[in-house]
ROPATOR-561411 format. One record per residue: x negated, y, z negated of N, C-alpha, C, O in turn. Coordinates in steps of 0.02 Angstrom, whole numbers, padded with zeros to 5 digits, always signed. Atoms other than C-alpha are relative to their C-alpha. Layout:
BEGIN
XYZXYZXYZXYZ
...
//
This chain:
BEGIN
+00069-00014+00018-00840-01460-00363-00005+00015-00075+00044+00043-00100
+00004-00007+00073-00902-01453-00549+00001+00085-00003-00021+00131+00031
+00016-00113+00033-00881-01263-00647+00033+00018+00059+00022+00077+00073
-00071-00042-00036-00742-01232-00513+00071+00002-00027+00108-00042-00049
-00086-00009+00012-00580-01162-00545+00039-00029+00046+00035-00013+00105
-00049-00001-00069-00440-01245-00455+00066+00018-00005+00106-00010-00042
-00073-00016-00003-00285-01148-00408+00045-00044+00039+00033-00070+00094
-00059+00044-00023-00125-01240-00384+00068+00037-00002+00091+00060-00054
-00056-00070-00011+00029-01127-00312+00035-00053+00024+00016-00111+00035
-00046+00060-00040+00201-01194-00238-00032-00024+00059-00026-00085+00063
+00019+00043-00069+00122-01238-00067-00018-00079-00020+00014-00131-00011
+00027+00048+00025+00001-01348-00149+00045-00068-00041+00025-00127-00042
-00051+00048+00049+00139-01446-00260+00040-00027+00030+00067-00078+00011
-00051+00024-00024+00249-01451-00121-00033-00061+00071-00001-00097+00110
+00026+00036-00031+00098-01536-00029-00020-00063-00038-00041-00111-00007
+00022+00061+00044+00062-01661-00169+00059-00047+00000+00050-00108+00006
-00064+00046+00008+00260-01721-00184-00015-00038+00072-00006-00098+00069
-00003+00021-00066+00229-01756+00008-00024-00070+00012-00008-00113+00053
+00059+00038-00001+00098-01861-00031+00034-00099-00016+00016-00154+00005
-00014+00057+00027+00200-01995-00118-00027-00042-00063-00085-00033-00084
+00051-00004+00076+00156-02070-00280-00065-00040+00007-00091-00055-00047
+00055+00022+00011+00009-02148-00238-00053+00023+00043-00112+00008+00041
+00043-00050-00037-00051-02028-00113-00007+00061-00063-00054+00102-00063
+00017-00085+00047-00034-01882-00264-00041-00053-00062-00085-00013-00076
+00033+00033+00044-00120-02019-00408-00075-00003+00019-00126+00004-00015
+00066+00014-00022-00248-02049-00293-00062+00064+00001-00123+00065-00007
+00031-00094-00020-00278-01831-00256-00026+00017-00061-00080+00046-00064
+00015-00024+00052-00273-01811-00440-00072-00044-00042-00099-00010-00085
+00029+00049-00006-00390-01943-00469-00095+00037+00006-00144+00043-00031
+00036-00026-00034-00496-01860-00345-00017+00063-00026-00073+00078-00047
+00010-00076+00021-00474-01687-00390-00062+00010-00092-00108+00048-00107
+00022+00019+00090-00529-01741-00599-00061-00024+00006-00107-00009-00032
+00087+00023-00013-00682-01827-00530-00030+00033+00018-00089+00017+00016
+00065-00050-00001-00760-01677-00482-00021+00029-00066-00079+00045-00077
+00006-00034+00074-00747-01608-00660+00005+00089+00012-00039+00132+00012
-00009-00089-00011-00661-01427-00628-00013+00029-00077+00003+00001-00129
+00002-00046+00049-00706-01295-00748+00110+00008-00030+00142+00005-00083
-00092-00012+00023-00496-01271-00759+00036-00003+00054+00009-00001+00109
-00073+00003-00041-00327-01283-00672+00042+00057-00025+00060+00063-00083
-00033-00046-00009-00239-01140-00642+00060+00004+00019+00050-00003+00080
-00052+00037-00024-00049-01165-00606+00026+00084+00026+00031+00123-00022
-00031-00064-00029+00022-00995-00495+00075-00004+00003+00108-00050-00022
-00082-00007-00011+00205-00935-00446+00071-00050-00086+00124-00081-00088
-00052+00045+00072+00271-01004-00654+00022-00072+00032+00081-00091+00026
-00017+00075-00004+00258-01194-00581-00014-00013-00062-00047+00019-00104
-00024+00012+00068+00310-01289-00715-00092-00079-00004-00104-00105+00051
+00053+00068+00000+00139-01449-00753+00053-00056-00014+00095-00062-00059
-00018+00055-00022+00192-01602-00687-00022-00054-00064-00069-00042-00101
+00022+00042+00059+00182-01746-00814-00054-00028+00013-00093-00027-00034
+00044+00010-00009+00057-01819-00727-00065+00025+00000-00113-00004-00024
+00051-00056+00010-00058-01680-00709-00018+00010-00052-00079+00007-00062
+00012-00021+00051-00041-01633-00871-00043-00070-00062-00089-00070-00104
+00042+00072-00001-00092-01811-00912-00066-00002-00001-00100-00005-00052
+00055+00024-00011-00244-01834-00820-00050+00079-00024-00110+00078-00014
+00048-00043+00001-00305-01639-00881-00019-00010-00076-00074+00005-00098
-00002+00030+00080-00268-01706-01074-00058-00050-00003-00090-00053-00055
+00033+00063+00006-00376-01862-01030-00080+00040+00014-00131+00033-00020
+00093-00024-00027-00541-01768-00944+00006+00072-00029-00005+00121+00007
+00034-00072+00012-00549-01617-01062+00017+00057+00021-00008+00105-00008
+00012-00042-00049-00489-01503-00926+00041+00073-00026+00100+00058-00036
-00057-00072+00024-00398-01319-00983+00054-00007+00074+00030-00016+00130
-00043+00000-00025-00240-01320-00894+00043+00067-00010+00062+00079-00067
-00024-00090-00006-00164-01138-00869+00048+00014+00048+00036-00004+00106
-00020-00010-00030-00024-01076-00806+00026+00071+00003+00028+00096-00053
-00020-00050+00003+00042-00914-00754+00043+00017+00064+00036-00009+00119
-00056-00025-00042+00209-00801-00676-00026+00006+00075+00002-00010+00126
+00002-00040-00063+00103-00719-00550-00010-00047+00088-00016-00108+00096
+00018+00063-00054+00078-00786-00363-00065-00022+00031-00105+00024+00036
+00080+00014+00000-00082-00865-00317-00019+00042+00035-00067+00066+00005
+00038-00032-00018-00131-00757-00200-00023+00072-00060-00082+00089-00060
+00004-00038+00047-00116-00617-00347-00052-00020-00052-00102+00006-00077
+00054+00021+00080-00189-00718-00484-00080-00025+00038-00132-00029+00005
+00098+00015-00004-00362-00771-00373+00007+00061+00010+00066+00057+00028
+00025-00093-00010-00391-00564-00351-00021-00013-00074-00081-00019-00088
+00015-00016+00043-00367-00566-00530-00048-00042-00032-00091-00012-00064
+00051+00054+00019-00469-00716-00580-00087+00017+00019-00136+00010-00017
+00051-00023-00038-00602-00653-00456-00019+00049-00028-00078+00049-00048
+00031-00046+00042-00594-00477-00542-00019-00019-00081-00061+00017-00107
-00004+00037+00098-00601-00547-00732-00088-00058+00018-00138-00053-00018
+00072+00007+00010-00757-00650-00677-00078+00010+00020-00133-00010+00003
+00083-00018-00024-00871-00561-00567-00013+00055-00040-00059+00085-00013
+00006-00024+00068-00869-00447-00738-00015-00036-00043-00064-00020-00077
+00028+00033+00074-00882-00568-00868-00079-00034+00036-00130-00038+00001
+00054+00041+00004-01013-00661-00780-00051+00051+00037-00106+00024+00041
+00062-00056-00016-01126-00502-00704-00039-00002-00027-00028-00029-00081
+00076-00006+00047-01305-00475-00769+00027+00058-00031+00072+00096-00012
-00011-00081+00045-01310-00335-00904-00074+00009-00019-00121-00031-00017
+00062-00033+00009-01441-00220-00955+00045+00047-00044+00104+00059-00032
+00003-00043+00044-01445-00099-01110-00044+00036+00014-00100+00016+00029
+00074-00056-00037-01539+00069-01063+00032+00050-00066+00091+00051-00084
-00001-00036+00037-01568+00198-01197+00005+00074+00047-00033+00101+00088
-00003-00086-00046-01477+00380-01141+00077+00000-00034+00099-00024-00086
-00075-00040+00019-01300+00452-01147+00027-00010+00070-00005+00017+00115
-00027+00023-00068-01192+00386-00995+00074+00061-00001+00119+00062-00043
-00058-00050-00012-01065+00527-00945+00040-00005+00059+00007-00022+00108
-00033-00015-00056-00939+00545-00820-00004+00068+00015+00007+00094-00039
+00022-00063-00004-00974+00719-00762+00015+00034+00094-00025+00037+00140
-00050-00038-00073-00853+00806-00599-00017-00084+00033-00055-00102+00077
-00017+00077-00031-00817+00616-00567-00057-00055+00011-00046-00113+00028
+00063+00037-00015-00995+00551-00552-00025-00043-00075-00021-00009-00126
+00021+00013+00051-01056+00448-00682-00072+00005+00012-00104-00009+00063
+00066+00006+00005-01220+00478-00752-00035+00020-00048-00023+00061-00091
+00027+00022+00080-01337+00437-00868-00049+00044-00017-00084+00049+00034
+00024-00044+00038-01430+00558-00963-00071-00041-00050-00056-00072-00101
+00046+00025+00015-01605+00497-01009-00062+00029-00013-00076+00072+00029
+00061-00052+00038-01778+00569-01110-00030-00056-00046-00020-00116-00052
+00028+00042+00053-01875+00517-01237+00035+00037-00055+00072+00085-00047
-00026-00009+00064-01832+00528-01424-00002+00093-00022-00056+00116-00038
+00031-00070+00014-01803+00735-01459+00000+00043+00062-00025+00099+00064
-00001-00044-00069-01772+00790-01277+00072+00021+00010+00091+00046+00063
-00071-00020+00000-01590+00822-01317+00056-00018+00044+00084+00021+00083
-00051+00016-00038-01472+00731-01243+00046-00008-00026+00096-00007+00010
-00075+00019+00006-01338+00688-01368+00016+00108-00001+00073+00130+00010
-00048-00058+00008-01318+00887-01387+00003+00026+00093+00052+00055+00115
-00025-00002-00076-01335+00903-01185+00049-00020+00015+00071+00005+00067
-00038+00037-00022-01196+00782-01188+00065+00046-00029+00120+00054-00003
-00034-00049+00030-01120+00903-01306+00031+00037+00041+00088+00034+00063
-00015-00053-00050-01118+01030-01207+00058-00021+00049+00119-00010+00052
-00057+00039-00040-01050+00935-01081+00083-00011-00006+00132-00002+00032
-00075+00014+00041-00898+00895-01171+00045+00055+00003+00102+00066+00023
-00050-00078+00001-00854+01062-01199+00032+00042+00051+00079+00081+00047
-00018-00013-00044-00856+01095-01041+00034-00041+00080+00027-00041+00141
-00053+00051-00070-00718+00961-00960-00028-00049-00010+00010-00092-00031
+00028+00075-00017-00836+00817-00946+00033-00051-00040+00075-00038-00083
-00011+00061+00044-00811+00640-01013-00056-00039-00034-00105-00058-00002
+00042+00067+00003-00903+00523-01112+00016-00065-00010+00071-00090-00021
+00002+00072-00027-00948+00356-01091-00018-00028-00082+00021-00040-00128
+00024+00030+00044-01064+00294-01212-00055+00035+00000-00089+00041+00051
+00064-00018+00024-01204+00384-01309-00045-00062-00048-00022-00106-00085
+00046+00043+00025-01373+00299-01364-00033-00048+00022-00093-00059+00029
+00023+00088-00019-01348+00115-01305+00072-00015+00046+00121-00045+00024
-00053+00022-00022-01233+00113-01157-00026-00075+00039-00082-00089+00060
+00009+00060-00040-01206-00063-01078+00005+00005+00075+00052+00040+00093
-00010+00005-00077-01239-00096-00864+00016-00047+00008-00023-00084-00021
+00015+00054-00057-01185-00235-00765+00016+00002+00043+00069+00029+00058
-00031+00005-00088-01183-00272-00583+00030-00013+00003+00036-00066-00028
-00066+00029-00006-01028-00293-00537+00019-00049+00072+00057-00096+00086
-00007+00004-00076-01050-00308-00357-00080+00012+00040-00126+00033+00005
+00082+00018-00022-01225-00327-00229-00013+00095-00022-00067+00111-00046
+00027-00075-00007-01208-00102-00232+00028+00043-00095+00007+00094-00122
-00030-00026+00065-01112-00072-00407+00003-00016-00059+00041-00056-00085
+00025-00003+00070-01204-00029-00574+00080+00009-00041+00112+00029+00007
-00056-00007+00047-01028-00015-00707-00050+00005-00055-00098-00031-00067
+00005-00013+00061-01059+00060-00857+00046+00007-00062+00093+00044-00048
-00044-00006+00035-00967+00047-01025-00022+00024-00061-00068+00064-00057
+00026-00012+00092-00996+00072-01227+00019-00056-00020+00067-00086+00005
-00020+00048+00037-01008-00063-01350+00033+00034-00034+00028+00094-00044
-00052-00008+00043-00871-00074-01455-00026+00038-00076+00003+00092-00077
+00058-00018+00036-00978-00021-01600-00018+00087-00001-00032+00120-00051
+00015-00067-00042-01007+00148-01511+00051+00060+00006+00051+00120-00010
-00047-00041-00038-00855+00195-01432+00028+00071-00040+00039+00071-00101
-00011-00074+00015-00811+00371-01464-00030+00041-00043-00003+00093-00061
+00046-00002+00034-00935+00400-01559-00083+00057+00034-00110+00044+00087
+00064-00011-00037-01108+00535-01543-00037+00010-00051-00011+00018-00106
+00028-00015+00081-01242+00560-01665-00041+00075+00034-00074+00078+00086
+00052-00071-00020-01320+00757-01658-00018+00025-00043+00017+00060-00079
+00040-00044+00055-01468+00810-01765+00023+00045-00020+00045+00083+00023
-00027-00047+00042-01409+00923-01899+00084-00006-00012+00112+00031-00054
-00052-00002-00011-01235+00869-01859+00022-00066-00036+00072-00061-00072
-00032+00098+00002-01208+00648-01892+00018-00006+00047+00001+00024+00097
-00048+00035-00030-01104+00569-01820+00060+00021+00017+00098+00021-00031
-00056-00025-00023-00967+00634-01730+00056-00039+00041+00035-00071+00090
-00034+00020-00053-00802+00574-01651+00045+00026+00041+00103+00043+00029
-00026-00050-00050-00774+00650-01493+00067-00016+00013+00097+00033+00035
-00069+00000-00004-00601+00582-01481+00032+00042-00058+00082+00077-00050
-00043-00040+00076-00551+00660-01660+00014+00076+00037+00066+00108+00043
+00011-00046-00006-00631+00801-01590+00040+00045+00054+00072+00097+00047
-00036-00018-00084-00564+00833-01409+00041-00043+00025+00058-00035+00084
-00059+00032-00018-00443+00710-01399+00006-00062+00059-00045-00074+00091
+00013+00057-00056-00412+00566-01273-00043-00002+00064-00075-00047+00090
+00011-00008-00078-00452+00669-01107-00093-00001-00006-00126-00004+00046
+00058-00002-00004-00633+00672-01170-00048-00054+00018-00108-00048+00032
+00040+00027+00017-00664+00510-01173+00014-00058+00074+00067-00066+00105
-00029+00065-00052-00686+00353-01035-00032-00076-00017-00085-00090-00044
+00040+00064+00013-00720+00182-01047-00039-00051+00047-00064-00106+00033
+00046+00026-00022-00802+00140-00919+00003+00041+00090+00049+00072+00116
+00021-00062-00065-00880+00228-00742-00059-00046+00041-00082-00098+00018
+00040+00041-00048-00996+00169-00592-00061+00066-00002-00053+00125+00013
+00052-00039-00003-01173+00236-00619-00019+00001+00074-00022-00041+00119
+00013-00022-00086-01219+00336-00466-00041+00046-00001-00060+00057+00057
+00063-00021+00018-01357+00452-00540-00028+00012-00078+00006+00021-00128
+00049-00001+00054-01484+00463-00668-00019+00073-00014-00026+00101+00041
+00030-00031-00003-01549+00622-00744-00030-00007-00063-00005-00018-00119
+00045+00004+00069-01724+00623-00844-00019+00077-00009-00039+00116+00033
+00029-00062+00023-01760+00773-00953-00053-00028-00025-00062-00083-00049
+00054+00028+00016-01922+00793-00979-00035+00065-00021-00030+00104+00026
+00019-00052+00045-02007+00935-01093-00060+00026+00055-00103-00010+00080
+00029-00029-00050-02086+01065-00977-00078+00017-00019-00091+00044-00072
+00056-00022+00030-02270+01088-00980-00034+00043+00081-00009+00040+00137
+00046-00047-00042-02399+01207-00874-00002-00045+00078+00017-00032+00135
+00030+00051-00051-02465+01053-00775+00064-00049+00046+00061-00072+00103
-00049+00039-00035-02290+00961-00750+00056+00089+00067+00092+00086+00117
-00030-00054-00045-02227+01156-00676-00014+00011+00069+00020+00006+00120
+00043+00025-00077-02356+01164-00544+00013-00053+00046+00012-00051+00107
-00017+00043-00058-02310+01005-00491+00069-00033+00022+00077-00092+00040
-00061+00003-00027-02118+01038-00450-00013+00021+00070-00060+00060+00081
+00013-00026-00063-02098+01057-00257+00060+00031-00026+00102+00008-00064
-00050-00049+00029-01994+01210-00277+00065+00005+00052+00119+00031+00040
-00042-00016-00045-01915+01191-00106+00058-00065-00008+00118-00051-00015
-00023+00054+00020-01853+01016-00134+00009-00037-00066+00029-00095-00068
-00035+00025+00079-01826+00988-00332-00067-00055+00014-00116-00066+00050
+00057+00053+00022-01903+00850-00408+00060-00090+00016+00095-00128-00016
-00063+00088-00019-01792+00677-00341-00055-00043-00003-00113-00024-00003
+00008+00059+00002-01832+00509-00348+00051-00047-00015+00110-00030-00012
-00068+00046+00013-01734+00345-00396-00033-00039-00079-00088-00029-00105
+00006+00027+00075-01722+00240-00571+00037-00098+00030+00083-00121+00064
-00030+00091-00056-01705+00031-00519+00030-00017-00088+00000-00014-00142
-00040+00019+00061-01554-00025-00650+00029-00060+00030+00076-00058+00070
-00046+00051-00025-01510-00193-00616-00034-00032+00057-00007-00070+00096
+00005+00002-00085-01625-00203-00473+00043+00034+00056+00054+00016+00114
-00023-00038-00075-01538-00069-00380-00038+00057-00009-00070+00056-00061
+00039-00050+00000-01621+00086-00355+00084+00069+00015+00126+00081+00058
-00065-00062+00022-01494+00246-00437-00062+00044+00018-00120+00034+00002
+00023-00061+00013-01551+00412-00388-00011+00045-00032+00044+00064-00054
+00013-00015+00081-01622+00510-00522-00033+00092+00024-00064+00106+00075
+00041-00052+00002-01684+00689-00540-00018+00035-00077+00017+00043-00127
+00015+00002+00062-01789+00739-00664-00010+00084-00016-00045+00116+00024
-00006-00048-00012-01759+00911-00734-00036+00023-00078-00017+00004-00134
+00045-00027+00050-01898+01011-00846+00052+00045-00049+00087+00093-00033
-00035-00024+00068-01819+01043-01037-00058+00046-00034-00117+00032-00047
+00042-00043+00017-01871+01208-01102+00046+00038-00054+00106+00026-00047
-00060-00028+00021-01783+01326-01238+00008+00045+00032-00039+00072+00061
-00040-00055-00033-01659+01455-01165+00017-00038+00069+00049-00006+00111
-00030+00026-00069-01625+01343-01017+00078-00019+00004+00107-00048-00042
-00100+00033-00007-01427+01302-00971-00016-00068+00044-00024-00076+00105
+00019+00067-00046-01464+01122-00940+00048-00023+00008+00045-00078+00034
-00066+00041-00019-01265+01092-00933+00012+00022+00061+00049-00006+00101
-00039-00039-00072-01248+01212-00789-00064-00029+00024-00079+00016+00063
+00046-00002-00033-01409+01140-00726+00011-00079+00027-00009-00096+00082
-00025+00056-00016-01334+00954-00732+00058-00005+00043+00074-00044+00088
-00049-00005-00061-01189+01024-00665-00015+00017+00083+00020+00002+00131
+00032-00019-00068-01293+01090-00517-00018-00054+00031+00007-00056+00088
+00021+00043-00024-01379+00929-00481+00060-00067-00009+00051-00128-00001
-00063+00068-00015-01209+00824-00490+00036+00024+00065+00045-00017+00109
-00008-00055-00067-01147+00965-00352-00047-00034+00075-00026-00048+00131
+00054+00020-00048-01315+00907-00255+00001-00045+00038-00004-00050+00099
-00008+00072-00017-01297+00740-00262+00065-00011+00043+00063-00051+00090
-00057+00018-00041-01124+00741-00191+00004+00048+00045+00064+00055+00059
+00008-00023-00052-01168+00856-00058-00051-00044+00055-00051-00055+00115
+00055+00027-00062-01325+00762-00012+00042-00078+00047+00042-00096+00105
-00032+00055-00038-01210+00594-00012+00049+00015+00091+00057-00026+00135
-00053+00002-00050-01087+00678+00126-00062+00024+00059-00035+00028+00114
+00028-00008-00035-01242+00725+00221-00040+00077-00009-00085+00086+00032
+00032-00071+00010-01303+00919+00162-00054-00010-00034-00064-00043-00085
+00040-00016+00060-01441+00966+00112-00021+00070+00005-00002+00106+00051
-00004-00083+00006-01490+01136+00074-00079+00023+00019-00093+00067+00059
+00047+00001-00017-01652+01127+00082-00030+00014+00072-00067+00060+00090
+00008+00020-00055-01656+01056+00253+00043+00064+00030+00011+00099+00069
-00014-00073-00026-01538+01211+00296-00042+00049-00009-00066+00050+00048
+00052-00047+00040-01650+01333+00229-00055-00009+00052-00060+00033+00096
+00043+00006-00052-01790+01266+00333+00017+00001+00096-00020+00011+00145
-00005+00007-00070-01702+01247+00491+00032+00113+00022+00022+00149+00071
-00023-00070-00017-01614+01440+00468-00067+00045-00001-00060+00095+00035
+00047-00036-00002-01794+01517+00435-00043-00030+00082-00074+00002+00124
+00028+00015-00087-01855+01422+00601+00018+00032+00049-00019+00057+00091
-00014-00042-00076-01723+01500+00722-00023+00083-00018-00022+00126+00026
+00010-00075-00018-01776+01671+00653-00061+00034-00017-00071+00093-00029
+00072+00007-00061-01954+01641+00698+00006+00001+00037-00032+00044+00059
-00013+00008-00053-01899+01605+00837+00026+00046+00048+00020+00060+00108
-00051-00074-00030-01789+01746+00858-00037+00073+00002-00028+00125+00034
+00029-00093+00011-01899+01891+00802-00046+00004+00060-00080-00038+00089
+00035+00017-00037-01967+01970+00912-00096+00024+00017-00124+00070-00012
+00091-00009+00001-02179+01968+00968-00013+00064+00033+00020+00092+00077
+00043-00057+00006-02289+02106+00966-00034-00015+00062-00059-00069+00078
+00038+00020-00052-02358+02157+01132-00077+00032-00017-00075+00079-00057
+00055-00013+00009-02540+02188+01124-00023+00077+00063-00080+00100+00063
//
């Protein structure tokens, strides 16, 4: 088929000699008339003169490598459902944060590279501040990385440009993480307070890629600890994934003791 890779391992070679020379002239023939993207040669087979022939004549990349085919399609498979994924650039600060990656998002002045700060100081990793890159990797998995450009790198008003590796050293830093929540800060006002449900936070989701990441959006005020407050809602999230929610406790423990107290006789 055209823009296919075809792997060729000992089986395959030891099915072409079989063939006879005008049963394997005829395969190769065949095989070249589809117009493969490349030939892949597995287990260090050595290219046949012929082969190497007819891939010289139609253009074709001819490649070979030690490993054994079943090894090298995994790796072929991982190497291009990466290179060839959709990508998206989203403006925020992508962190790894108690193993979760997640992206840190506001408008211009809502503080996130010094949130990310914070962060840092306390264990976390970063990813990429500013302009981290997404692509789907897979139908459920956003990947996030830093352009090269970026990497280790944060910029914080009053501060420049900083590099958090100089700074904190290797363990600070990662190069790449599976976005699995979103959090938007968002500058607290009278009218946005009122309309937190206080029992249930403020959740929703953020669609990256066309998937829908879970997001919570948490009111930025001064004197707030929004690292211990990110750390709270990364806590959340990986409670709600295993099935808790606190909330939903909370409501069901004030039910049985309604239930329990006891009524007033008249």
């Amino acid at each position: 088929h055209p823009n296919r890779i075809q792997l060729i391992g000992r089986t395959e070679l030891a099915y072409f000699r079989e063939l006879g020379d005008a049963g394997y002239q005829s395969l190769l023939e065949k095989l070249f008339a589809a117009h493969p993207a490349a030939i892949l040669l597995a287990d260090a087979v050595g290219a046949e003169q012929r082969l190497s022939a007819m891939a010289e004549r139609h253009d074709t990349p001819l490649l070979a490598s030690p490993l054994p085919d079943d090894t090298l399609l995994d790796e072929v498979q991982y190497y291009l459902t990466r290179a060839l994924a959709r990508r998206e650039t989203l403006h925020g600060v992508f962190m790894e944060v108690l193993g979760t990656g997640v992206l840190l998002r506001g408008s211009a002045g809502a503080g996130k590279s010094e949130l990310a700060l914070a962060l840092i100081t306390r264990g976390h990793r970063l990813i990429a501040d500013d302009a981290p890159e997404f692509a789907r990797i897979t139908p459920d998995i956003v990947q996030g990385t830093c352009p090269p450009l970026l990497q280790d790198f944060i910029e914080v008003r009053g501060l420049g440009i900083l590099n958090i590796r100089a700074m904190f050293g290797d363990s600070a830093i990662k190069p790449e993480q599976q976005l699995q929540l979103v959090i938007h800060l968002q500058p607290v006002t009278p009218e946005r307070l009122r309309g937190i449900d206080r029992l249930h936070g403020s959740y929703s989701s953020h669609q990256v890629l066309d998937l829908e990441i879970p997001e919570v959006t948490l009111p930025v005020a001064p004197g707030r600890e929004i690292a211990i407050l990110v750390e709270a809602a990364v806590h959340q999230y990986i409670l709600r994934r295993k099935g808790y929610d606190a909330a939903d406790e909370f409501i069901e423990r004030q039910r049985r003791i309604l239930e329990e107290a006891p009524t007033g006789k008249g």
